[in-house]
N, C-alpha and C positions, 0 to 999 in steps of 0.2 A: 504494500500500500504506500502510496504516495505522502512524504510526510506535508503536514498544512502548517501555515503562517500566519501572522496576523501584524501587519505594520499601521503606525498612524504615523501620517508626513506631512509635512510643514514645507511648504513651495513658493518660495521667494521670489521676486524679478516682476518683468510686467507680461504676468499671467493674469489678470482679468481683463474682459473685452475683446480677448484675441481668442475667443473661443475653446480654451484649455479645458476646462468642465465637459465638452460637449464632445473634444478630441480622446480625453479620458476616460468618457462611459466609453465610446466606444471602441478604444482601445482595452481596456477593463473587459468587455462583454465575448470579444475575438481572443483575450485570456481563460475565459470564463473565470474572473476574480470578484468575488462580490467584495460591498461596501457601499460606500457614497466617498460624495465628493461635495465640495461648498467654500463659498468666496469669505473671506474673511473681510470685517472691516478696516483693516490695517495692509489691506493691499495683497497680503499672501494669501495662497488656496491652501485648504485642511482637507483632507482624505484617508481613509481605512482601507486599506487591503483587505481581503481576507479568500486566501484559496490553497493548492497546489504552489508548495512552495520556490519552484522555479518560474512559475506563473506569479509569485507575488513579486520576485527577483526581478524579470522584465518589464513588469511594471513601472518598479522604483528608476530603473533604466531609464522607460520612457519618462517619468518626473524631469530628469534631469537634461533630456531633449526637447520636450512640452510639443506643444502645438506651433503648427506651421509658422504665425505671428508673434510668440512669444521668446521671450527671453528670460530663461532660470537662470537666477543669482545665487540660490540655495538650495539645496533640499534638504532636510532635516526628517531624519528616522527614528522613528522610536518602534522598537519591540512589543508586541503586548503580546498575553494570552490568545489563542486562538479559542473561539466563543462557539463558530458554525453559525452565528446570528441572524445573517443576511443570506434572502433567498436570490437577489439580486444585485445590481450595481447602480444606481441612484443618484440625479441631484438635486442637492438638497438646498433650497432656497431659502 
């Protein structure tokens, strides 16, 4: 069995309005990774991983490439628990 993961990331630069959220479901969905994803009022995006741990792996990949208009200054990972919580991958407004 495939071991699972579970990251929350903190994504710096100018990732909102360049459609990063909307690049991320559907990069997240062609992972099959569930979570959410959602704009912070301080300019960074905040997001939960949670799947097949080389699938959460290319995720954190793509944070650090973002969306076609964007530009990451940071990405910031944190570990958690893996939960199984989410049936899907989500944004959260």
């Amino acid at each position: 069995m495939a071991s699972k993961r579970r990251v929350h990331v903190f994504i710096d630069g100018r990732v909102q309005g360049v459609f990063f959220r909307q690049y991320m479901k559907e990069a997240a969905q062609k992972e099959k990774v569930t979570g959410w994803v959602k704009n912070l009022p301080d300019g960074r995006v905040e997001a939960i991983f949670e799947g097949d741990a080389n699938a959460v792996r290319r995720m954190i990949e793509w944070c650090h490439r973002g969306s076609p208009a964007s530009r990451v200054d940071d990405v910031e990972v944190i570990e958690e628990a893996y939960t199984g919580s989410f049936n899907t991958f989500s944004i959260k407004y």
